[in-house]
C-alpha positions in Angstrom: -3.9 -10.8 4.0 -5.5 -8.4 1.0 -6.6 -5.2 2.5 -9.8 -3.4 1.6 -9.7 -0.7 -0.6 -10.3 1.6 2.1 -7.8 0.1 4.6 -4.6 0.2 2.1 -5.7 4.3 2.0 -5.1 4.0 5.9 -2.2 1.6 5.6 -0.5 4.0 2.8 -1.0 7.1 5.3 1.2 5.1 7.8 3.8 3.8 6.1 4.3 7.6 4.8 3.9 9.5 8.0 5.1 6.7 10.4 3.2 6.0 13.8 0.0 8.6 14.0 -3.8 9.0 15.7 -6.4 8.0 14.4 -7.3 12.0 14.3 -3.7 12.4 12.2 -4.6 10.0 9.8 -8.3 11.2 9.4 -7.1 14.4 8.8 -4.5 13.4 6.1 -7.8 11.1 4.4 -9.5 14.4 4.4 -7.7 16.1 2.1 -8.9 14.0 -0.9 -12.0 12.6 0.3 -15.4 13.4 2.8 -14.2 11.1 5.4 -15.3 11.1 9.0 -13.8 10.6 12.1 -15.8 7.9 13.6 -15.3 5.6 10.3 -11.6 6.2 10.3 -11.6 5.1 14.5 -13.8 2.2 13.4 -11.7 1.3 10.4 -8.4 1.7 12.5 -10.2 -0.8 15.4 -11.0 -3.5 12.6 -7.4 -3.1 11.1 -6.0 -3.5 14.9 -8.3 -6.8 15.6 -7.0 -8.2 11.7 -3.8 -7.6 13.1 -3.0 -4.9 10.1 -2.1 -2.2 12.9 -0.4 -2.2 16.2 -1.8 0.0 18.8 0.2 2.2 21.8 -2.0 3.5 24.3 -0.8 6.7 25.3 -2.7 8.9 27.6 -6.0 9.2 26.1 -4.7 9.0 22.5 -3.4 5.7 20.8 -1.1 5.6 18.3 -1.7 3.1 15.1 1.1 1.9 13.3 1.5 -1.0 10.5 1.9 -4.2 11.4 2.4 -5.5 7.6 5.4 -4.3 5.2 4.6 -2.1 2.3 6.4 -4.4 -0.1 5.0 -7.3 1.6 1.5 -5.8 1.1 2.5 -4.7 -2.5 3.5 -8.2 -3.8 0.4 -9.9 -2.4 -1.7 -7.6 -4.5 0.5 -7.7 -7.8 0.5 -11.2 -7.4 -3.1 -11.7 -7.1 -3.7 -9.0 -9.6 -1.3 -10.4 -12.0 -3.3 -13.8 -11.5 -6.6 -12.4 -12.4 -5.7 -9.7 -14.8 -3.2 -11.1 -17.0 -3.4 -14.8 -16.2 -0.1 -14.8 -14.6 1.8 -13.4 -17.3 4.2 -10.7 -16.3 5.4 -9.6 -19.2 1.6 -9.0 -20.2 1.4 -6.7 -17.3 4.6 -4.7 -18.1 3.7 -4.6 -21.8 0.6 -3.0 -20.9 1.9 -0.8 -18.1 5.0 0.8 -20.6 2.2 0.8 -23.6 -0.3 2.8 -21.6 1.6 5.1 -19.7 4.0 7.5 -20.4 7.7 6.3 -19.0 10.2 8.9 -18.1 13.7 8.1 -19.3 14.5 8.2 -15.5 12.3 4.9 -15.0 13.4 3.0 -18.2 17.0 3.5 -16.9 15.6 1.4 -13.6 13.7 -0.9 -15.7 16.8 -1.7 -17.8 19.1 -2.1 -14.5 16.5 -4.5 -12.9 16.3 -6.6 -16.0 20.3 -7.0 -16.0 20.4 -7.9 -12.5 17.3 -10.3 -13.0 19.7 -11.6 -16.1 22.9 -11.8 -14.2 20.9 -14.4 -11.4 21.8 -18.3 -11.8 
């Protein structure tokens, strides 16, 4: 299950705002980018039939929500783009991530803890 680019917009506008219309979540698109109505609905109806989104029919509006996990979706695209990218090396992919971006003392403190409890495991 790898989302389209345009999907995991939809998907990330869910998993922030919880259950919404499609009108909710075309509005929130909206704000960064010419989007339409009708290719939101249409988008939304794919994602249902993929079985990305659940659907409640209520009244004359239905309600999308996600079917899939953030984290689950997250890891299936760091793994694949870790495949691709940096031929499975993680450490290639953090190296380049710390060396390219600046890293606030806040989220070396979380890297450091990770990496002890990744240390700690048998």
């Amino acid at each position: 299950m790898k989302p389209t680019d345009s999907e995991l917009e939809i998907l990330q506008v869910l998993w922030e705002q919880g259950p919404s219309t499609v009108r909710q979540v075309n509005e929130r698109l909206a704000e960064n980018k010419d989007v339409g109505y009708t290719t939101t609905l249409k988008l939304m109806q794919i994602m249902h039939d993929k079985s990305l989104l659940t659907r409640v029919e209520d009244a004359r509006s239905h309600v999308y929500e996600p079917n899939v996990a953030e984290e689950e979706v997250q890891s299936t695209l760091l793994g694949r783009f870790l495949d691709t990218a940096f031929r499975g090396s993680a450490s290639r992919l953090v190296m380049q991530a710390l060396g390219n971006h600046k890293t606030t003392p806040e989220e070396l403190n979380q890297i450091r803890e990770l990496l002890n409890q990744i240390e700690k495991q048998p």
